[in-house]
C-alpha positions as CSV (number, residue, x, y, z in Angstrom):
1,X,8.4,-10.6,-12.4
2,X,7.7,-12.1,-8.7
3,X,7.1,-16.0,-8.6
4,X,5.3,-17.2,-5.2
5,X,6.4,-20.6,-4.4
6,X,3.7,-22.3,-2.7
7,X,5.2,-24.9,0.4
8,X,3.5,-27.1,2.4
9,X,2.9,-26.2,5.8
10,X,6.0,-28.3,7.2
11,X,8.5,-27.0,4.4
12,X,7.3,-23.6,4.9
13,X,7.9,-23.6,8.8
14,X,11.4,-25.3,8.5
15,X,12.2,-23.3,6.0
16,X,13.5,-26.2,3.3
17,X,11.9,-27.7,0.5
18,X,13.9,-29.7,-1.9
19,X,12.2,-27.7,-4.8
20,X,12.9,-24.2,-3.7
21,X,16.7,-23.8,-4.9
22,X,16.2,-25.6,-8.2
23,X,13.4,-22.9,-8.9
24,X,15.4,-19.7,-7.8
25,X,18.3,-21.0,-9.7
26,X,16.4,-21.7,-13.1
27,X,14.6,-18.2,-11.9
28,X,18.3,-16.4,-12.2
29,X,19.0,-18.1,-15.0
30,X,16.0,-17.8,-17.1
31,X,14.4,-14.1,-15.7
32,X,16.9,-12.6,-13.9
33,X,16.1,-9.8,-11.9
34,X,12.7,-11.7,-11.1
35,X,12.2,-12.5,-7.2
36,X,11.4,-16.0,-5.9
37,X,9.2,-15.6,-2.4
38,X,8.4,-18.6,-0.9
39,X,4.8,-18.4,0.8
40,X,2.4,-21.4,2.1
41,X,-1.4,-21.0,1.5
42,X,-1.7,-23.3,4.2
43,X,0.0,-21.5,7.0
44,X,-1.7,-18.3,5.3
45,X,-4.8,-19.7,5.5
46,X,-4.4,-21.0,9.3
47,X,-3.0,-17.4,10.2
48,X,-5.8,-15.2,8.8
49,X,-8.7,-17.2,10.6
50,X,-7.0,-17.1,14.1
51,X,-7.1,-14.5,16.7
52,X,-4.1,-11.9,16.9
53,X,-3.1,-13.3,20.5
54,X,-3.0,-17.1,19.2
55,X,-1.6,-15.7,16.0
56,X,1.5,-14.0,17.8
57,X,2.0,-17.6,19.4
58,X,1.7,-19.6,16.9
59,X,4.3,-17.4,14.6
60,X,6.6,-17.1,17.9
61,X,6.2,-20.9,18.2
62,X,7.1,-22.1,14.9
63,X,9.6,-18.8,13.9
64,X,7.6,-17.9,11.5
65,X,5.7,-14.5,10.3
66,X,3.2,-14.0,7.4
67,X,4.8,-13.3,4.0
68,X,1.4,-11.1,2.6
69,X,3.0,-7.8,3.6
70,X,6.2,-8.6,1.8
71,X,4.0,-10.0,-1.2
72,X,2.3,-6.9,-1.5
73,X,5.1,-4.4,-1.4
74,X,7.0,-6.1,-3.9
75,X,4.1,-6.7,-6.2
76,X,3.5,-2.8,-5.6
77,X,6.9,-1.7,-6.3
78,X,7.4,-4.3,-9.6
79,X,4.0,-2.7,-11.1
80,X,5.3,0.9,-9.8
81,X,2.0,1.7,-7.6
82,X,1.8,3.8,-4.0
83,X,-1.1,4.7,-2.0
84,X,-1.8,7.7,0.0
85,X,-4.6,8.0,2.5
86,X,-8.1,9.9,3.0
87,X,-9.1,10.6,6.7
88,X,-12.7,11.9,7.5
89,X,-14.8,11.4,10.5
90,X,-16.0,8.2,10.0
91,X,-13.5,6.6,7.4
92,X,-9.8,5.9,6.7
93,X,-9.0,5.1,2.9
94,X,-6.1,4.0,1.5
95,X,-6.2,5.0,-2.6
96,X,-3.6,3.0,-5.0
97,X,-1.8,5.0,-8.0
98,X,0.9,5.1,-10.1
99,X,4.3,6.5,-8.9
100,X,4.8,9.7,-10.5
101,X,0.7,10.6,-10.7
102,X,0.2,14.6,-9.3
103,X,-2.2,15.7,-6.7
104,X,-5.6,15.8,-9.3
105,X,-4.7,13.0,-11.3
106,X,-4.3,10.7,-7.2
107,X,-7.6,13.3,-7.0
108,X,-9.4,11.8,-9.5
109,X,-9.2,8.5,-7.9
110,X,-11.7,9.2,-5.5
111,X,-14.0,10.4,-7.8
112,X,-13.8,12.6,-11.3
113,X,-15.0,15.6,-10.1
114,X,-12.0,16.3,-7.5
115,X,-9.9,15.9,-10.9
116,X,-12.2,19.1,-12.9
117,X,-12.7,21.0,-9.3
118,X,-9.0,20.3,-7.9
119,X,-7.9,23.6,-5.9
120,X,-5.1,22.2,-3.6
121,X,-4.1,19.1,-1.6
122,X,-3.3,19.9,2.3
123,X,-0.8,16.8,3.0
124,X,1.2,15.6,5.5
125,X,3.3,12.4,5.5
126,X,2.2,9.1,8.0
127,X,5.4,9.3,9.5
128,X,5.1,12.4,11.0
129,X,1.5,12.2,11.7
130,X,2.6,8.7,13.4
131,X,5.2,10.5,15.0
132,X,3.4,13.9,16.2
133,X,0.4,11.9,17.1
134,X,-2.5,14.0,15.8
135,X,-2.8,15.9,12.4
136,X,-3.0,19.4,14.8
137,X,0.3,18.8,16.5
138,X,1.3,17.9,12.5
139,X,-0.1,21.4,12.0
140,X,2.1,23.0,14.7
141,X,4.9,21.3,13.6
142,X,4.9,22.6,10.3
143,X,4.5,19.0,9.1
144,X,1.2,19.9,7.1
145,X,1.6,21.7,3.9
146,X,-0.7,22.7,1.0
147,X,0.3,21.5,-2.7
148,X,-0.5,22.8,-5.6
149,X,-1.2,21.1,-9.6
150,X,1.8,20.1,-9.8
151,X,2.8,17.9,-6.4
152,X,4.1,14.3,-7.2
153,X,2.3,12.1,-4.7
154,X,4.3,10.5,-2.2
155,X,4.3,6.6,-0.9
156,X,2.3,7.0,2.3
157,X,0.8,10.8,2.0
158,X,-2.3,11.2,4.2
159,X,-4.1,14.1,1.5
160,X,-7.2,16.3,2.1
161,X,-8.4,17.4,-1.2
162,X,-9.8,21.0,-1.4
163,X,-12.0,21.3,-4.9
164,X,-14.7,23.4,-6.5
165,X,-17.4,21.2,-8.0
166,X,-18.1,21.9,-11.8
167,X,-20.8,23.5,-12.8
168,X,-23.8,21.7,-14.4
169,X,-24.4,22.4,-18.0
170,X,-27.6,24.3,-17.8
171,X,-30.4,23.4,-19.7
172,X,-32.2,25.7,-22.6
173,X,-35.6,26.6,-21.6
């Protein structure tokens, strides 16, 4: 269980509320293993509709950083979810499933006929594309492998999906 505990702005930037302890420690008591994250709407808010330049500033400022990245990892990891990514020419996709879901069920996903049709997944990981700098020097590398039925999706797996598409049911004459 994850319980965001929403401060004001003020509380949030000085990091103290007179709340916030009691709640983590009737948290422990009552669900342990549940995490407390302290977040402010306000200061969310404020963040998201300011330019990244001001934004920088403003968190330098005040010491302060946004807590949605954290928010959404651990709500990923408590409801045991990963992405992995499509690339094409015009778009970059990141796909959400279930830890544990093999290359045509993470397939499927994007639609059901990459599921019936699945052939192979070429994948490479975003670390080592990040870290080769182009999918061809991934290539080179030997960073870029095909996967067959039975590869376990991993957190972060940039995937191109290589299927036949079913055939129709023909119709009687």
């Amino acid at each position: 269980m994850i319980y965001l505990v929403n401060l004001s702005e003020k509380d949030y930037i000085r990091k103290r509320n007179k709340w916030l302890a009691k709640i983590k420690e009737w948290v422990d008591a009552h669900d342990p293993g549940a995490q407390v994250i302290p977040v402010s709407g306000a200061v969310e808010s404020k963040l998201f509709d300011m330019e990244e330049e001001e934004r920088n500033k403003f968190c330098e400022e005040n010491k302060t950083q946004s807590v949605l990245t954290k928010i959404i990892k651990t709500g990923y990891a408590a409801l045991q979810l990963e992405y992995f990514f499509t690339a094409g020419p015009d778009e970059v996709r990141a796909w959400t499933v279930r830890k544990g879901s093999k290359a045509p069920q993470a397939a499927g996903k994007i639609h059901t006929d990459f599921e019936k049709g699945f052939i192979m997944a070429e994948v490479m990981k975003y670390t080592d594309f990040k870290e080769e700098g182009s999918e061809s020097a991934a290539k080179a590398a030997g960073k870029y492998r095909q996967q067959g039925r039975n590869y376990v999706v991993e957190d972060g797996d940039i995937i191109f999906f290589k299927f036949n598409t079913p055939n129709a049911p023909k119709k009687k004459p």
